[in-house]
Backbone as JSON Lines, residues from 0, in Angstrom:
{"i":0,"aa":"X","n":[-123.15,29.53,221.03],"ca":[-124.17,28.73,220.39],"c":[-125.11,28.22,221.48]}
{"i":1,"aa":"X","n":[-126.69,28.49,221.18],"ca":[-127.23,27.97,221.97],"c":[-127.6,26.67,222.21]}
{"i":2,"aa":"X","n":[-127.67,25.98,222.84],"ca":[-128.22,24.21,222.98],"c":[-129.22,23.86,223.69]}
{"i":3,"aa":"X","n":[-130.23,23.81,223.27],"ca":[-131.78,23.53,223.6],"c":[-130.81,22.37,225.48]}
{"i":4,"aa":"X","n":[-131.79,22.13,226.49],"ca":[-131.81,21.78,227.26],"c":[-132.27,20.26,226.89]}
{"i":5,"aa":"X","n":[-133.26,19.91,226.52],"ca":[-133.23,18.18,226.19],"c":[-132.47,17.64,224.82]}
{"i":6,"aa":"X","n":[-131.58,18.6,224.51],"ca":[-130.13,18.44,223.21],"c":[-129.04,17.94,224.4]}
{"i":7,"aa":"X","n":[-128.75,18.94,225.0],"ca":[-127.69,19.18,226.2],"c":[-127.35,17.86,227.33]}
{"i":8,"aa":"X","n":[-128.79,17.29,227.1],"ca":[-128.86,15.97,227.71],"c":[-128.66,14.37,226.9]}
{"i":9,"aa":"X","n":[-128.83,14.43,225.46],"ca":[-128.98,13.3,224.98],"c":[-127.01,13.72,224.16]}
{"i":10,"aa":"X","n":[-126.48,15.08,224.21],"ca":[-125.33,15.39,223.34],"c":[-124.41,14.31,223.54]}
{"i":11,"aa":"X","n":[-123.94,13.69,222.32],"ca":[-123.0,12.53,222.11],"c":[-123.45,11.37,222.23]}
{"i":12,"aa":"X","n":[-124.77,11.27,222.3],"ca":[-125.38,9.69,222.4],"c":[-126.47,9.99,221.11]}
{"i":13,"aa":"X","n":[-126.72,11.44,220.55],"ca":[-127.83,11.0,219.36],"c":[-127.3,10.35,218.32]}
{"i":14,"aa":"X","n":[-126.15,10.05,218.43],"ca":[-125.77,9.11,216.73],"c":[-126.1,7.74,217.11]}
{"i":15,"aa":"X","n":[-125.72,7.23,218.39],"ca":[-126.45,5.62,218.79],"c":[-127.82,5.5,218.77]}
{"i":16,"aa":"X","n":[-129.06,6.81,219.14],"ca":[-130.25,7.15,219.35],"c":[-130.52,6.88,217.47]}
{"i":17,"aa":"X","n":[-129.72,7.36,216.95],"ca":[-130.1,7.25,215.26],"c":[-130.09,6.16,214.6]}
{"i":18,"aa":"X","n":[-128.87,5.58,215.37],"ca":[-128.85,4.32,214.69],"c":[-129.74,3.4,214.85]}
{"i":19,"aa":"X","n":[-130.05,3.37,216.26],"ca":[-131.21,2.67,216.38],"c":[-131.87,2.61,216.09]}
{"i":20,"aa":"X","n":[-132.75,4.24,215.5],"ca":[-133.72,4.38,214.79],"c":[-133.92,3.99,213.22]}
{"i":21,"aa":"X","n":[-132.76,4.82,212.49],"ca":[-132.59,4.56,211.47],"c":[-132.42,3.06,210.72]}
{"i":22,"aa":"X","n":[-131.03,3.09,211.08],"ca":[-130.75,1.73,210.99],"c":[-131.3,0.14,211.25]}
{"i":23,"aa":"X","n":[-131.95,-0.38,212.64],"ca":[-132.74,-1.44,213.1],"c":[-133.92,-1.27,213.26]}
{"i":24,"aa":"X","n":[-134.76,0.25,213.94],"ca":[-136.29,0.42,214.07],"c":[-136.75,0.22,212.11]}
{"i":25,"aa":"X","n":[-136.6,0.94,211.62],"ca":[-137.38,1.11,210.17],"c":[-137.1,-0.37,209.28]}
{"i":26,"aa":"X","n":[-136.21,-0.87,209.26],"ca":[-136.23,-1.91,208.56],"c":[-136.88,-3.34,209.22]}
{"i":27,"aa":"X","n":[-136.62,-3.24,210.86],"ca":[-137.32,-4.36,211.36],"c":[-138.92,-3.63,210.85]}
{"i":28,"aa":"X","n":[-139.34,-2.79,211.1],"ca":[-141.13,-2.31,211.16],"c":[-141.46,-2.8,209.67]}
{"i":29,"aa":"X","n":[-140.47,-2.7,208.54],"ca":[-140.94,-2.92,207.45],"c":[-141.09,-4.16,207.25]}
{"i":30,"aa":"X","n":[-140.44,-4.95,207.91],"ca":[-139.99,-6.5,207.24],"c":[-141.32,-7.01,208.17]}
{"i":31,"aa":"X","n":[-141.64,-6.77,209.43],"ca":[-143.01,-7.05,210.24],"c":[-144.26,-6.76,209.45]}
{"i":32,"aa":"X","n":[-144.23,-5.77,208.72],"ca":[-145.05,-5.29,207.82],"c":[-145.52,-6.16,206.64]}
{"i":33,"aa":"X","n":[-144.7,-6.65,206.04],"ca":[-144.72,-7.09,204.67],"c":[-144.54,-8.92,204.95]}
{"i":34,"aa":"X","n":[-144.11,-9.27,206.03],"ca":[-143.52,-10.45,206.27],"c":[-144.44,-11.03,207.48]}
{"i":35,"aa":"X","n":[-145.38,-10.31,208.43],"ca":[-145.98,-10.32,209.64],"c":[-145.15,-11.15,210.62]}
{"i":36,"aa":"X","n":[-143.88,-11.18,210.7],"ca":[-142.95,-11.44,211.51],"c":[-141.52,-10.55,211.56]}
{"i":37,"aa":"X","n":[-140.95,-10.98,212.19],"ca":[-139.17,-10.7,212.2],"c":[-138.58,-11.41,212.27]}
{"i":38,"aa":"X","n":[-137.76,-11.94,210.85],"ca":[-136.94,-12.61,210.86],"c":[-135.55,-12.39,211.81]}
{"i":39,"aa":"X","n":[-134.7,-13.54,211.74],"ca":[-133.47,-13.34,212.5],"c":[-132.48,-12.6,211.27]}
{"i":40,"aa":"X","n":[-132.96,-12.92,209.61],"ca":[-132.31,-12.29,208.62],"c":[-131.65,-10.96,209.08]}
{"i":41,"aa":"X","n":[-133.06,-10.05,209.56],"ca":[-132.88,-8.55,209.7],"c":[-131.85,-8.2,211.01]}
{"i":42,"aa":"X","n":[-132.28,-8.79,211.92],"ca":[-131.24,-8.41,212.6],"c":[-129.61,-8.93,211.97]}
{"i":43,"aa":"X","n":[-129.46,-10.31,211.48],"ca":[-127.69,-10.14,211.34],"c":[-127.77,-9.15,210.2]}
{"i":44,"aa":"X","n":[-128.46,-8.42,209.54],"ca":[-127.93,-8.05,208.23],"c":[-127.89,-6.31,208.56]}
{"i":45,"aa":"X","n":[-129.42,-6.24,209.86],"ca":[-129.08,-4.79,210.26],"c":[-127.48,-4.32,211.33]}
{"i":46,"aa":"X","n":[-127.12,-5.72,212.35],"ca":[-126.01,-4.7,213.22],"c":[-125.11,-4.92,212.6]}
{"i":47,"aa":"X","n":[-124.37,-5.04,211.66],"ca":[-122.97,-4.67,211.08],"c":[-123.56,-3.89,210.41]}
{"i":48,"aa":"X","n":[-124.52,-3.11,209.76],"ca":[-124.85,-1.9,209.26],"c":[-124.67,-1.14,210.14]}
{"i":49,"aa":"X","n":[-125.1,-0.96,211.35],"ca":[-125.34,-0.09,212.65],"c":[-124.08,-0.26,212.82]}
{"i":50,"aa":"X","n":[-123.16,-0.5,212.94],"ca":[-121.67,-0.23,213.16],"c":[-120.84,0.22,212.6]}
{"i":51,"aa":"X","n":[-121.04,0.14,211.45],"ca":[-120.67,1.2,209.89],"c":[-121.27,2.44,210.45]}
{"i":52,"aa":"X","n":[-122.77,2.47,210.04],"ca":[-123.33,3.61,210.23],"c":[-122.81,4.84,211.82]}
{"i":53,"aa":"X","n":[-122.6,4.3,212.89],"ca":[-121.73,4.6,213.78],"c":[-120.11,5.61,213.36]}
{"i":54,"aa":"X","n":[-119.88,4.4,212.67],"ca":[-118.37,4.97,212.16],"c":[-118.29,5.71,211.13]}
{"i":55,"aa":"X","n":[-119.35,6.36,209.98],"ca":[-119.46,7.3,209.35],"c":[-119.98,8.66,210.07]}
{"i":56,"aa":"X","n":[-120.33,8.18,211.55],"ca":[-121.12,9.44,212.04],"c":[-119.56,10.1,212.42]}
{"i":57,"aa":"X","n":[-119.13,9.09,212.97],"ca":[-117.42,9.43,213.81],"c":[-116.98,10.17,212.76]}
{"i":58,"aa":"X","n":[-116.4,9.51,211.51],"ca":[-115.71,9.84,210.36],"c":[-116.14,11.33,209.67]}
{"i":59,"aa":"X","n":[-117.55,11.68,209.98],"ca":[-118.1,12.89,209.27],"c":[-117.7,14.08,210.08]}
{"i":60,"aa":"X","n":[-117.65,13.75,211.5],"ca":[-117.75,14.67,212.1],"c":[-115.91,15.12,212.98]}
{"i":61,"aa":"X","n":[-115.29,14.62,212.4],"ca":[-113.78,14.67,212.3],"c":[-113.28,15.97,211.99]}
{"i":62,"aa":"X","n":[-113.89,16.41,211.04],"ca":[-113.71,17.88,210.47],"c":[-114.09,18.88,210.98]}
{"i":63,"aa":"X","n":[-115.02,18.91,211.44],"ca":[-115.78,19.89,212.83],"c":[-115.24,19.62,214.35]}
{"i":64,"aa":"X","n":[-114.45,18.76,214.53],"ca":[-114.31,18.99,215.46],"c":[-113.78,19.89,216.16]}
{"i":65,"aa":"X","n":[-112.7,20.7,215.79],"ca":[-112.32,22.17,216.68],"c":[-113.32,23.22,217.15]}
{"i":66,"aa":"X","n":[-114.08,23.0,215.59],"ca":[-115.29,24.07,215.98],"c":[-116.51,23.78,217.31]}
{"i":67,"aa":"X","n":[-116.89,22.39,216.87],"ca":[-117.32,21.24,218.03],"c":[-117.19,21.95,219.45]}
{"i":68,"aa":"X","n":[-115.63,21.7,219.75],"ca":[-115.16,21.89,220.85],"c":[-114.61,23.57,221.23]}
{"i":69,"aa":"X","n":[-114.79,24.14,220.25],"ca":[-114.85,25.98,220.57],"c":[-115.95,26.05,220.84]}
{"i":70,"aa":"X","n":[-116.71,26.06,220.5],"ca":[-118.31,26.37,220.57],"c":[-119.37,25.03,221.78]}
{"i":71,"aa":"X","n":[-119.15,24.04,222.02],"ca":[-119.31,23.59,222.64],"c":[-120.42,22.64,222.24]}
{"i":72,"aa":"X","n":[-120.49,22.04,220.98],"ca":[-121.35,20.86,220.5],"c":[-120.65,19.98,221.06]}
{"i":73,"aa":"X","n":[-121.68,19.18,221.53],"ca":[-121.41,17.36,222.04],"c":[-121.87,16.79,221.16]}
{"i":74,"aa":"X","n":[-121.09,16.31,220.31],"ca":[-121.05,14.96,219.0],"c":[-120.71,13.42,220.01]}
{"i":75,"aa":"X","n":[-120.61,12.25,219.38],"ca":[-119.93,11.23,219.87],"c":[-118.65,11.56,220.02]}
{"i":76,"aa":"X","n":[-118.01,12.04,219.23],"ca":[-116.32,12.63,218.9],"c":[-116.4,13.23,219.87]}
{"i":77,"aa":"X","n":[-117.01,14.35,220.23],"ca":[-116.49,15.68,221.34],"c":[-116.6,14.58,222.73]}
{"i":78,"aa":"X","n":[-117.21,13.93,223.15],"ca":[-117.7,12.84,224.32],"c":[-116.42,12.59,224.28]}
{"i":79,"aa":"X","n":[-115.83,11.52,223.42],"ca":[-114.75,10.4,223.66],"c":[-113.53,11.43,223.54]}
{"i":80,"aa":"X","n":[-113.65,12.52,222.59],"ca":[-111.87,12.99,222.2],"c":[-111.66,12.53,221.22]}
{"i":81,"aa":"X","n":[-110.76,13.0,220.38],"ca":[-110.39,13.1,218.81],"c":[-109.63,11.26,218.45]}
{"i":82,"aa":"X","n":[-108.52,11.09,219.62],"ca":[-107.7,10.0,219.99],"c":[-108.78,8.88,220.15]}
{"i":83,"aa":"X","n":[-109.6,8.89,221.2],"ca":[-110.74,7.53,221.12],"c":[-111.51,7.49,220.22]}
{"i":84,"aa":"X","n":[-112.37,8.22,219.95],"ca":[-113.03,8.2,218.6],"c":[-112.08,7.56,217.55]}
{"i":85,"aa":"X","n":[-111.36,8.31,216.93],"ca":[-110.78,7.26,215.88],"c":[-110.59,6.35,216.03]}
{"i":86,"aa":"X","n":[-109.41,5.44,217.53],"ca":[-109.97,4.39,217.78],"c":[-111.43,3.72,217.64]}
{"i":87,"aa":"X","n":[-112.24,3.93,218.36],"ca":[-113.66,3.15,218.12],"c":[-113.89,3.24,216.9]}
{"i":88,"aa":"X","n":[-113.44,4.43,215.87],"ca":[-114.17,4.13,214.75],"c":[-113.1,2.71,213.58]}
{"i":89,"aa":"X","n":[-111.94,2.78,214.13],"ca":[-111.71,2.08,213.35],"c":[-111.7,0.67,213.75]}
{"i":90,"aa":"X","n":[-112.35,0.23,215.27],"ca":[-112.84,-0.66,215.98],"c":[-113.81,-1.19,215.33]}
{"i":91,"aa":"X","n":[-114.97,0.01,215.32],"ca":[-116.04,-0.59,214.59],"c":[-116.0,-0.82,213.24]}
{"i":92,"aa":"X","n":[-115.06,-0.32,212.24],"ca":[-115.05,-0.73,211.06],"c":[-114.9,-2.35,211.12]}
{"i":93,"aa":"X","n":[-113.74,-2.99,211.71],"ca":[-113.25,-4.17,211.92],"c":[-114.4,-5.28,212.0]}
{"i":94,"aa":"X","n":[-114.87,-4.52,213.43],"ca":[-115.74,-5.55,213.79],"c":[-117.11,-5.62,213.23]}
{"i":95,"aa":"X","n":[-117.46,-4.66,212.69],"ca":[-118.29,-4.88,211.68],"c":[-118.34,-5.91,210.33]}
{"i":96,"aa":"X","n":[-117.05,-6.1,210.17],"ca":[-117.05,-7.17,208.97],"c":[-116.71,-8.05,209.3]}
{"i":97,"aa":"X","n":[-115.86,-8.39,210.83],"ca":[-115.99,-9.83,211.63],"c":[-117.43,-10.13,211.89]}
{"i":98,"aa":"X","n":[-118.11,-9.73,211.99],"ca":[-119.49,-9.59,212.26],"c":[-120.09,-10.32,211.19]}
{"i":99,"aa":"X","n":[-119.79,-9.89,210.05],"ca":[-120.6,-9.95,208.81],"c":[-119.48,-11.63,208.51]}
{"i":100,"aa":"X","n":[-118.21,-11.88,208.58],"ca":[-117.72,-13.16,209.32],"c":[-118.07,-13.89,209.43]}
{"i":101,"aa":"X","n":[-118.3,-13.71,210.96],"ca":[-118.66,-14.63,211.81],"c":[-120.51,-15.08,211.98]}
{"i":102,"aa":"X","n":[-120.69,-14.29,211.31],"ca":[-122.4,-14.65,211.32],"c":[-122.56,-15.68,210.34]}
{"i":103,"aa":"X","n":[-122.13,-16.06,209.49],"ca":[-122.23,-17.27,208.5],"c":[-122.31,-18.72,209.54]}
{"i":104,"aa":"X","n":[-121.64,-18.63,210.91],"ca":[-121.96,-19.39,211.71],"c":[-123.36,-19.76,212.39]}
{"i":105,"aa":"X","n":[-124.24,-18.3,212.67],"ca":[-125.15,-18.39,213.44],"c":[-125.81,-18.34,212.3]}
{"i":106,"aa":"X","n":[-126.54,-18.85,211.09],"ca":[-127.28,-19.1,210.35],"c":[-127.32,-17.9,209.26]}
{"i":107,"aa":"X","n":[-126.27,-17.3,208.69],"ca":[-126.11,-16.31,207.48],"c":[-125.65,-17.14,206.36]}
{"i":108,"aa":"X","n":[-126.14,-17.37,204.97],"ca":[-125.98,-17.8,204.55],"c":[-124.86,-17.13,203.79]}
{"i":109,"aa":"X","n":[-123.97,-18.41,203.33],"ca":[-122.66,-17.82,202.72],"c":[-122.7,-16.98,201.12]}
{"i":110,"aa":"X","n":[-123.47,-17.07,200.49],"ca":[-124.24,-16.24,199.51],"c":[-124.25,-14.78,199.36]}
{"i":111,"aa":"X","n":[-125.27,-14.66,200.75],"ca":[-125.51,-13.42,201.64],"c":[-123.73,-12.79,202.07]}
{"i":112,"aa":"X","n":[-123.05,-13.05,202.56],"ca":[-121.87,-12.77,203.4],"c":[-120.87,-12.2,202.22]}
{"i":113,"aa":"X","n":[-120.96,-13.16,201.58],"ca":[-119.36,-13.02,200.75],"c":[-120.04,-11.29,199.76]}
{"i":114,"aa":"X","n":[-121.17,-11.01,199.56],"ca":[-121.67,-10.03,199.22],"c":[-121.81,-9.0,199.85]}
{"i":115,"aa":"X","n":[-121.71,-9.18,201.53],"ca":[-121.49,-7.74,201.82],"c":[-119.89,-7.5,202.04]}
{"i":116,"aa":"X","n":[-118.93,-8.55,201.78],"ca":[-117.69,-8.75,202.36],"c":[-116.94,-8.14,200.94]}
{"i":117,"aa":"X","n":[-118.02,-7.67,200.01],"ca":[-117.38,-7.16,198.81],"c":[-117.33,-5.73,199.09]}
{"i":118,"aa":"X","n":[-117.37,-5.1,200.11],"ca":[-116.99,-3.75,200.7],"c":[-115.85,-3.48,201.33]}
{"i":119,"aa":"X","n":[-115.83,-4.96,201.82],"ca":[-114.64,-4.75,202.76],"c":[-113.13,-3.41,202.57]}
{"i":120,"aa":"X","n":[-112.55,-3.97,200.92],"ca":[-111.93,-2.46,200.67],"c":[-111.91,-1.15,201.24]}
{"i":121,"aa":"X","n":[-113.65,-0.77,200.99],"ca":[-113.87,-0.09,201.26],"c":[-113.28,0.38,202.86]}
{"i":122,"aa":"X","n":[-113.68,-0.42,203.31],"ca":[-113.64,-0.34,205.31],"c":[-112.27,-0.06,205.27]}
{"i":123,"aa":"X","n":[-111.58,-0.78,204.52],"ca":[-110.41,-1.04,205.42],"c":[-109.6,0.47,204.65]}
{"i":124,"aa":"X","n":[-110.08,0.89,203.17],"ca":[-109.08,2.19,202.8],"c":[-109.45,3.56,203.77]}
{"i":125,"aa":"X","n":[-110.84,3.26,204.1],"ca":[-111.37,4.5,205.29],"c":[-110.63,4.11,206.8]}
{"i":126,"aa":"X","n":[-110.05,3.06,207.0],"ca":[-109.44,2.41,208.38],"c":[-108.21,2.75,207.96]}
{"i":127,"aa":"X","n":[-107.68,3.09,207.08],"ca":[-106.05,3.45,206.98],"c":[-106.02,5.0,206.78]}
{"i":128,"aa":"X","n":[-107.26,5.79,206.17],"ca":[-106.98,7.33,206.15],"c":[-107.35,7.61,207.65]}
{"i":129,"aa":"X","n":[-108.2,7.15,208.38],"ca":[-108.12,7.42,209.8],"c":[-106.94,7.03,210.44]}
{"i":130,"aa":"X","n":[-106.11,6.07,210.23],"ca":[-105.17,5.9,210.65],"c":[-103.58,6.97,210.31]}
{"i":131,"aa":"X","n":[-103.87,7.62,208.88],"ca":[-102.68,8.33,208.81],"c":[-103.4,9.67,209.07]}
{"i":132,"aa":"X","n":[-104.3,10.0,209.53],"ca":[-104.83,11.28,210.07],"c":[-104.63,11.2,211.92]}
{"i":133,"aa":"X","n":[-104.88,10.35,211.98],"ca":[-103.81,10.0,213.54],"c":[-102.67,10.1,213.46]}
{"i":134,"aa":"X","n":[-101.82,9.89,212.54],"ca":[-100.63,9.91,212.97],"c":[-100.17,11.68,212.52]}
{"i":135,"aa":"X","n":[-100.69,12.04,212.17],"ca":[-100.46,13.48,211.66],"c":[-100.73,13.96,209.89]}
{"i":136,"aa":"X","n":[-100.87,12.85,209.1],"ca":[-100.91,13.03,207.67],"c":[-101.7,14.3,207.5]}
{"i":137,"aa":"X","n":[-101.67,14.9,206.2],"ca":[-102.66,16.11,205.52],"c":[-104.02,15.16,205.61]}
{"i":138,"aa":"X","n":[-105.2,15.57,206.05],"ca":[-106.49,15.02,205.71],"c":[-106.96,15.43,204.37]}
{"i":139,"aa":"X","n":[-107.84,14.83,203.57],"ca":[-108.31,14.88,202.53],"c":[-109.4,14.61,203.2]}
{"i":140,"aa":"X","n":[-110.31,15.84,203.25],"ca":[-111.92,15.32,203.78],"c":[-113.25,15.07,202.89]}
{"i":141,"aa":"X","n":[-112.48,15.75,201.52],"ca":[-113.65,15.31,200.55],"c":[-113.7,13.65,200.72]}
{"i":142,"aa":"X","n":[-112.55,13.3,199.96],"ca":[-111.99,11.8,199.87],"c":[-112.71,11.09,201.02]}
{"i":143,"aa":"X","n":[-112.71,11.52,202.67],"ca":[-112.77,10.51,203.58],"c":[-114.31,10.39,203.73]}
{"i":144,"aa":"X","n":[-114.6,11.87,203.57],"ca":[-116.32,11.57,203.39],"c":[-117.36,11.29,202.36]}
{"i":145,"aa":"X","n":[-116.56,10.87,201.43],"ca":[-116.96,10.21,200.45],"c":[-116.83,8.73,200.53]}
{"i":146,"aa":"X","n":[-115.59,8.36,201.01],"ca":[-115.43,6.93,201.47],"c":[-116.34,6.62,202.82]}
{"i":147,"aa":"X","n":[-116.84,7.45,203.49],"ca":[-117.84,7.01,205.03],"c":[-119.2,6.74,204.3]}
{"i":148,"aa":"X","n":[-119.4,7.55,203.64],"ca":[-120.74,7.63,202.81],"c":[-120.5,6.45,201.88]}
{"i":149,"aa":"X","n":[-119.62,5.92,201.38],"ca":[-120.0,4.38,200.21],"c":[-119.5,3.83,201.03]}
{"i":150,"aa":"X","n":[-119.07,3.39,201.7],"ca":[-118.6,1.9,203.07],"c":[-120.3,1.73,203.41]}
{"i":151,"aa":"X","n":[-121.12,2.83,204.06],"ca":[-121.99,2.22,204.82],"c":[-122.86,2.06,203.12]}
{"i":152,"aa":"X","n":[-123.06,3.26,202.81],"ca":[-124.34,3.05,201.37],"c":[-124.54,1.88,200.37]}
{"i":153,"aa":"X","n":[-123.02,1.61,200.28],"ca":[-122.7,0.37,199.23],"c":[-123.06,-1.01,200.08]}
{"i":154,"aa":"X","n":[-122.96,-1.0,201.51],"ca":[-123.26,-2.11,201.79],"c":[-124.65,-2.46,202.37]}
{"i":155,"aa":"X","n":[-125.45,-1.12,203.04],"ca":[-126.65,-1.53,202.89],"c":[-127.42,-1.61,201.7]}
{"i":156,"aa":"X","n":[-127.14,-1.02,200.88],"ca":[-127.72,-1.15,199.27],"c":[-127.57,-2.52,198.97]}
{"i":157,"aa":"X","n":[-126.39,-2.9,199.01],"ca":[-126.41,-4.86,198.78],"c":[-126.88,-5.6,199.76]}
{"i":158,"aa":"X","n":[-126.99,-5.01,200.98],"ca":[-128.24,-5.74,201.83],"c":[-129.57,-5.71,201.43]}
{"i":159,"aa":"X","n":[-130.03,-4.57,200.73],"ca":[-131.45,-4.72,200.29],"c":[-131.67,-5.58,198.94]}
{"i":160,"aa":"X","n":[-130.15,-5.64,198.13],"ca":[-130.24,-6.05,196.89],"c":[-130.33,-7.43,197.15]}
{"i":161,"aa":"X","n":[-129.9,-8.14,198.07],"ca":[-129.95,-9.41,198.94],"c":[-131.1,-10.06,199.09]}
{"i":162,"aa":"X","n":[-131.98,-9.06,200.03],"ca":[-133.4,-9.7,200.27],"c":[-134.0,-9.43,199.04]}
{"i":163,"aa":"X","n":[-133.94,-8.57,198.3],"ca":[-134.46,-9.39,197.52],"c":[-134.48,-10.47,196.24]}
{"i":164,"aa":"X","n":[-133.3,-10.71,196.04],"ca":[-132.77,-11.19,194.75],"c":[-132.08,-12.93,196.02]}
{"i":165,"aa":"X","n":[-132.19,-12.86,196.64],"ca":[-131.7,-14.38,197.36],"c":[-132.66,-15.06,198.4]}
């Protein structure tokens, strides 16, 4: 497989490059847009998204990994190894909703919180199939990538349902 030369250089860091983009560039530009500022809202409500979003990149790309590493794609996964990756990803599941937590301290209103903390399930049934896929269990990858895809979707969707309905 061929790999473009400025691929070869950013390989295993474009899912943080995305997140950034995806995740914190487009929603801060919009809220500057419509709001002619940036609130502090967007940021607590964008990085526990960006840490989800992280851990669905991990979680998606679980299944490819042999091929990954026959062929020689650099994912985040192929970087860290099959063993750290799952760690971090189920790191970042955690701390993503300590996040979403502990921000009710630094000015999140409890309203806001207990509404994205209605995912939590979610996190934590995708934090236990990564966990028995570590230990050796049969993977079910429809199942897990269906659960990476509603952990992050379901909770930025109630982040947008947030701003605007609170």
């Amino acid at each position: 497989v061929f790999i473009p030369l400025y691929q070869q250089n950013v390989a295993g860091y474009i899912e943080v490059i995305n997140t950034f983009l995806i995740i914190i560039i487009i929603p801060a530009f919009a809220f500057l847009l419509q709001g002619g500022e940036l609130h502090r809202l967007v940021i607590l409500l964008t990085f526990p998204i960006s840490l989800l979003f992280i851990a669905q990149q991990i979680a998606l790309s679980l299944k490819n990994y042999g091929d990954e590493m026959k062929y020689g794609a650099r994912t985040l996964l192929g970087r860290l190894g099959w063993r750290q990756g799952m760690n971090l990803h189920n790191i970042l599941i955690l701390v993503s909703y300590l996040f979403i937590a502990f921000e009710t301290l630094f000015g999140l209103s409890w309203d806001i919180a207990w509404r994205l903390l209605l995912t939590l399930p979610l996190g934590l049934y995708q934090l236990w199939q990564i966990l028995r896929l570590a230990a050796g269990g049969k993977p079910n990858w429809k199942l897990l990538d269906l659960n990476a895809r509603a952990t992050l979707g379901v909770t930025a969707y109630l982040a947008v349902l947030i701003m605007w309905i609170v």
